[in-house]
N, C-alpha and C positions, 0 to 999 in steps of 0.2 A: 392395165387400167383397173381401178379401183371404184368400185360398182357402188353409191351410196343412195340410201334410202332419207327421206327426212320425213320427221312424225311428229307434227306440232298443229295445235289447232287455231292457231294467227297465221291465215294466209298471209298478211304482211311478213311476218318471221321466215313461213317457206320462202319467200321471193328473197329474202334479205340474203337468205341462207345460199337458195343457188348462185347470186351473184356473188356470193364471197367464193363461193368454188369454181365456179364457170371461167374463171380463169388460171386454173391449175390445169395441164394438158395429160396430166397423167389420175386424175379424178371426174366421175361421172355422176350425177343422180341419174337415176334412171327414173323414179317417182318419190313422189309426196304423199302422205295419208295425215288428215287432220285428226284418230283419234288411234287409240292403239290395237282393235279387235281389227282397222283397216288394216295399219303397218302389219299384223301377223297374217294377213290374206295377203297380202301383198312380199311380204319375205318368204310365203311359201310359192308363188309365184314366181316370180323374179328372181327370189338368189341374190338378193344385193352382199355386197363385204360386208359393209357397213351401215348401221343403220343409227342416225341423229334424232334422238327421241327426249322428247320434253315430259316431264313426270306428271305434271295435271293437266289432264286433257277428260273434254267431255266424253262419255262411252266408254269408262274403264280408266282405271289407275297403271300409270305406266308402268309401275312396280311389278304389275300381275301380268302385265305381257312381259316384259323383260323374264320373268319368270318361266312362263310357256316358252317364249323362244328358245331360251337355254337348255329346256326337257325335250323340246322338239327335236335336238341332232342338227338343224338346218346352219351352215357355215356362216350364218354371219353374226356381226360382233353389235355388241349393242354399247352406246357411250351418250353418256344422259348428257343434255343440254338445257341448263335450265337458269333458273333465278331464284330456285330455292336451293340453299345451304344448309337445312338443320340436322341437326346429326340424327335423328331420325330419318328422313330423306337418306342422307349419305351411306348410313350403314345396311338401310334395307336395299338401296339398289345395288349395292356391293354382293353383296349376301344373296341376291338374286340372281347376280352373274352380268350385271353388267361391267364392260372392261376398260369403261372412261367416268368419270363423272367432272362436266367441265360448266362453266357459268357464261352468259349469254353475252358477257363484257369482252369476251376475250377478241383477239385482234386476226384480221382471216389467214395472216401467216403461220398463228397457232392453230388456227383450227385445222386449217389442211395438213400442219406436222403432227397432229394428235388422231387425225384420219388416219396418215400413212403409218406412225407408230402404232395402233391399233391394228390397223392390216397385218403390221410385221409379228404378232401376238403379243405385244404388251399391253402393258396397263398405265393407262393413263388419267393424272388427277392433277385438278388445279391446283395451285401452290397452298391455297387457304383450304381447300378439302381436302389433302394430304396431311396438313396438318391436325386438324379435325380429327381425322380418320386414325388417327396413328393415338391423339389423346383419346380416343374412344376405346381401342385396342388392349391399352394402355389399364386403362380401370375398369375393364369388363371381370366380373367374376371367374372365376375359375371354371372350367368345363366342369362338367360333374361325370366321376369316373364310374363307367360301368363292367362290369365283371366279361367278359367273353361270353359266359351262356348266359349272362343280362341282356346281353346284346342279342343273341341268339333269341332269347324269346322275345323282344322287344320286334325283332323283325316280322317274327310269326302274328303277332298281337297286331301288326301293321297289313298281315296279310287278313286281315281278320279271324283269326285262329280262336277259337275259345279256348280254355283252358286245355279241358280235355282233350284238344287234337293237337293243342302244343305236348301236352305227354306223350301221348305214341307219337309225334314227330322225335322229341328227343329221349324216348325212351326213358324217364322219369315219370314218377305219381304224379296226380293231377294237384295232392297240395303240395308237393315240392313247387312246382310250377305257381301254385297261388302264394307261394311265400318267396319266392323272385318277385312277382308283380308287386306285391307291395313295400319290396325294396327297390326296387326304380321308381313307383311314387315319391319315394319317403326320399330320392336322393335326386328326382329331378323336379322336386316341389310341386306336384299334382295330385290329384286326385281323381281321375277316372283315365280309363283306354286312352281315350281320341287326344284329352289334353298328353298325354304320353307321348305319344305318338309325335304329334305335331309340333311338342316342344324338342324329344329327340333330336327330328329331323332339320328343325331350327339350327340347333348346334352340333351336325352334322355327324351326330352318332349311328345313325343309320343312312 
């Protein structure tokens, strides 16, 4: 049985929702949460496989739970259901870890095979988001390459290391170490720590 969560803040859409499944025999909601801070109390509660999550809902951006889920460990899979296609939308709930992103048209024979595909560990995208998604891929910039002990202190700078205790961690002078730092500004187009950091781990260099 295939444990499903729905996170949508149109109670009309949950009810829509469980009757499109309610007759699949090998699928269950178990709950509904109308915003996403619910759906994460409630995934670590329950345990659902799956969890049917609409990206604007009041009380948080689904983006940013799909996010927590994913860091949480907790088994279940997350597959956006929605009505917005921008590739914006598309790419950050990718990039966030979610393992479907499908649109609210689709017909409930697809949705329960993009449940149970999702269950089986794939990844699942509507025909018009796959496409999207693949021209986005497609003319994204190049990753920007970091050296090995770029990487190395970029991780430390994440733990909040200051200069100086990235040196005695890697045993190097402290401006050896400030002249890495401002070659990974200079090649990941920043200008302080944090934005570092944060844009790194956007393109999953750390």
């Amino acid at each position: 049985m295939i444990r499903i969560l729905l996170a949508d803040d149109h109670p009309v859409v949950r009810e829509g929702l469980r009757g499109m499944l309610a007759a699949e025999p090998d699928l269950e909601v178990v709950a509904d949460a109308s915003n996403g801070p619910q759906a994460e109390a409630l995934c670590a509660e329950l345990r659902p496989d799956i969890v049917l999550m609409d990206l604007r809902m009041p009380g948080g951006d689904g983006v940013e739970s799909i996010e927590r889920l994913t860091a949480s460990g907790l088994p279940c899979r997350v597959i956006v259901l929605t009505t917005y296609e921008t590739d914006r939308d598309i790419l950050r709930a990718v990039e966030a870890g979610a393992a479907g992103y499908l649109l609210k048209d689709l017909a409930r024979g697809e949705l329960a095979q993009a449940v149970r595909a999702a269950a089986r560990g794939e990844t699942v995208l509507a025909p018009s988001v796959a496409g999207r998604l693949v021209d986005q891929l497609r003319t994204r910039p190049e990753r920007p390459r970091l050296s090995e002990r770029e990487v190395s202190v970029l991780r430390l700078v994440a733990e909040g290391c200051t200069n100086a205790e990235i040196g005695r961690r890697l045993f190097v002078a402290e401006s050896t170490v400030k002249t890495h730092v401002v070659r990974i500004f200079g090649k990941l187009g920043v200008d302080d720590r944090t934005a570092a950091v944060t844009r790194a781990m956007g393109l999953g260099l750390i």
